[in-house]
VMD Tcl script that draws the C-alpha trace (Angstrom):
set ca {
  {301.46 -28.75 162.34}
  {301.26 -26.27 159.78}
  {304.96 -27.23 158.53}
  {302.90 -30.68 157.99}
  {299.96 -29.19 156.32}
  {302.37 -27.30 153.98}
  {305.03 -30.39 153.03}
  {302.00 -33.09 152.35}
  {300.31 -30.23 150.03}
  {303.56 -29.66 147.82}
  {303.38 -33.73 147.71}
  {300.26 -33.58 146.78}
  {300.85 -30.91 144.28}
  {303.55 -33.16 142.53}
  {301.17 -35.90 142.21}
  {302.11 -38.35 145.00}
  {299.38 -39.61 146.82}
  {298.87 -38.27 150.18}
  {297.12 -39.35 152.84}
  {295.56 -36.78 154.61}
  {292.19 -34.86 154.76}
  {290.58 -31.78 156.35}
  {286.57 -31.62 156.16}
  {284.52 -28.31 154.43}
  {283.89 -25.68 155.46}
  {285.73 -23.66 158.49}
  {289.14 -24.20 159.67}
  {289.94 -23.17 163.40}
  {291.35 -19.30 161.76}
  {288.01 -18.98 160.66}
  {288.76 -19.12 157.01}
  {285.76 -21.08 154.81}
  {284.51 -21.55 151.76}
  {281.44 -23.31 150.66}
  {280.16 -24.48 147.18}
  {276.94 -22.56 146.09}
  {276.71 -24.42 142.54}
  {278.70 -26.91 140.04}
  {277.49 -26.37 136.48}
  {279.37 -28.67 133.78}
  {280.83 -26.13 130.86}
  {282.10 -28.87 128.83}
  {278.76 -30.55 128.94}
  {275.51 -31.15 131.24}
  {277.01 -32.59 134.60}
  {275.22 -36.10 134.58}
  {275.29 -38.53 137.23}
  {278.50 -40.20 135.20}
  {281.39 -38.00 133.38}
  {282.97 -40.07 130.38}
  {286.71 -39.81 130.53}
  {288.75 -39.01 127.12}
  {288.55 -35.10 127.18}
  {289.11 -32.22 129.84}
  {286.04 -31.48 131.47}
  {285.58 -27.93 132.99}
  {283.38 -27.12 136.20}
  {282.13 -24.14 136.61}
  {281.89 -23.25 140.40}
  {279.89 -20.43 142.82}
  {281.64 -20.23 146.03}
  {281.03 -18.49 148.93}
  {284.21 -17.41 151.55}
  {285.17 -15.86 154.10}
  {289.37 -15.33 154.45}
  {290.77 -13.58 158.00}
  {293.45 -15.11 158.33}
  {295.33 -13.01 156.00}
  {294.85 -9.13 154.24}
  {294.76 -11.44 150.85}
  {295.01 -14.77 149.42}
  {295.61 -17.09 146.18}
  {292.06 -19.37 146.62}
  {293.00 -22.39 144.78}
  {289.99 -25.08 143.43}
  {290.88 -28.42 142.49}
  {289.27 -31.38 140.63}
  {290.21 -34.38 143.30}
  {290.20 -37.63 141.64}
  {289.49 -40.92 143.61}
  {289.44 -44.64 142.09}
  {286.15 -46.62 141.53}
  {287.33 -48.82 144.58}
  {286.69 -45.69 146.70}
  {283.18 -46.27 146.20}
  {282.62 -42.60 145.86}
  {284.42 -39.47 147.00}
  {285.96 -40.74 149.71}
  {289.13 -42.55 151.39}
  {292.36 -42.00 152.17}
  {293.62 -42.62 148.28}
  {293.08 -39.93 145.85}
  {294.85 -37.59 143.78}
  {294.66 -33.81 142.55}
  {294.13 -33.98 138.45}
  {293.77 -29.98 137.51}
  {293.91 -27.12 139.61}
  {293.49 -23.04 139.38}
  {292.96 -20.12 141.43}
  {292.37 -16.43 141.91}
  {293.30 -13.94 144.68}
  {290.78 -13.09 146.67}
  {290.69 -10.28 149.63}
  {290.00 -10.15 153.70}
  {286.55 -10.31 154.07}
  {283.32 -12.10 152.91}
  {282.41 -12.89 149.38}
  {280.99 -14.86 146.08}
  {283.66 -15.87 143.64}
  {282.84 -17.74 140.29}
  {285.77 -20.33 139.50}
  {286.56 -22.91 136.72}
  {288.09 -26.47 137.69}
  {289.18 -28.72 134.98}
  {289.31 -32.46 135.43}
  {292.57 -33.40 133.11}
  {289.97 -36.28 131.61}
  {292.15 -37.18 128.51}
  {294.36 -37.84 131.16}
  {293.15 -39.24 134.14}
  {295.34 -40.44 137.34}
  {292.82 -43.83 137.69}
  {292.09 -45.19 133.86}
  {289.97 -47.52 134.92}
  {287.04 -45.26 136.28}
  {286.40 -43.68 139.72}
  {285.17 -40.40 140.94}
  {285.52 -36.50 140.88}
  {284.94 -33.86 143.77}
  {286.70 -30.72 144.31}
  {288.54 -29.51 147.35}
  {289.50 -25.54 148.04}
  {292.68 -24.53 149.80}
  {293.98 -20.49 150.82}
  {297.48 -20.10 150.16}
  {299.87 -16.81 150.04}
  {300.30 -17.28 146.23}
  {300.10 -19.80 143.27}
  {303.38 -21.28 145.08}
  {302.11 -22.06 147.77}
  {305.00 -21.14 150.20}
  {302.36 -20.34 153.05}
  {299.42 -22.27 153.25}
  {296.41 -20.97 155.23}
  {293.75 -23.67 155.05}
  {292.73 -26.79 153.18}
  {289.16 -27.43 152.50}
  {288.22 -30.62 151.24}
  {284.86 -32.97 151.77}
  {282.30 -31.86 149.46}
  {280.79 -35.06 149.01}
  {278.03 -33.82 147.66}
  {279.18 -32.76 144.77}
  {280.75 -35.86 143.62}
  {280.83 -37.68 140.04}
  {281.39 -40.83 138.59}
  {283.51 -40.90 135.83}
  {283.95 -43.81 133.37}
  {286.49 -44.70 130.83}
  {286.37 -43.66 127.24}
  {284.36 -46.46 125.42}
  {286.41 -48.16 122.76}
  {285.69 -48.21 119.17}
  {285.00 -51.52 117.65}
  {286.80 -51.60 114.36}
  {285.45 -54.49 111.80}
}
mol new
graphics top color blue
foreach p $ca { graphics top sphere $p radius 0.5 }
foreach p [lrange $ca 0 end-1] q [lrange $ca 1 end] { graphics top cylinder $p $q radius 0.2 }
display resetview
């Protein structure tokens, strides 16, 4: 299973869309983390994000890693398309990513995300969430857990609104 986990994360890493999921929260080591607060650092988070610029997240998490003496904690801006209907769905795709290492134990961290908006994967519009995973390193050549599901912290994004030239 974990040889599973580990080869639909790398696809997911390179931008193919996966289908797979794991919910918030704890994973059967143990291992959690859970979102505390979003604040938007590129602007106010509203209730819809307008594409045509990165926009950064700041994020308060809370953990708790025993599964291993150490590891890379990785957030992720998850992008899903307006057919979705929100943040959820099998269909969806990572759009910028960044971690820090973190040690055994319990603790806050305070992590940026940033949602590649000049670029995004659905250019029509959709949705943003973010999703946590614990891996042995930025390269992921272990992967410990995979936290996705936070619903709750999900935003609508739009396209850039064109400029009428006369």
């Amino acid at each position: 299973m974990q040889r599973i986990v580990r080869f639909l994360f790398r696809l997911s890493l390179s931008g193919l869309v996966v289908l797979f999921c794991v919910s918030r929260g704890g994973s059967q080591n143990g291992d959690s983390v859970d979102i505390e607060s979003v604040v938007g650092k590129t602007a106010p988070l509203a209730n819809t994000i307008i594409a045509g610029q990165p926009f950064v997240f700041e994020v308060q998490v809370r953990y708790a890693l025993v599964s291993a003496n150490n590891a890379y904690l990785q957030i992720a801006a998850e992008e899903y398309p307006k057919s979705a209907g929100g943040c959820k769905g099998d269909v969806h795709e990572t759009n910028g990513q960044r971690g820090k290492m973190i040690p055994q134990g319990t603790g806050r961290a305070s992590m940026t995300a940033t949602w590649q908006g000049d670029h995004p994967v659905y250019a029509g519009g959709g949705y943003i969430t973010l999703w946590f995973a614990y891996a042995d390193s930025p390269q992921f050549h272990h992967l410990y857990a995979v936290f996705r599901g936070f619903t709750q912290y999900c935003y609508a994004f739009v396209p850039l609104p064109r400029q009428r030239i006369d």
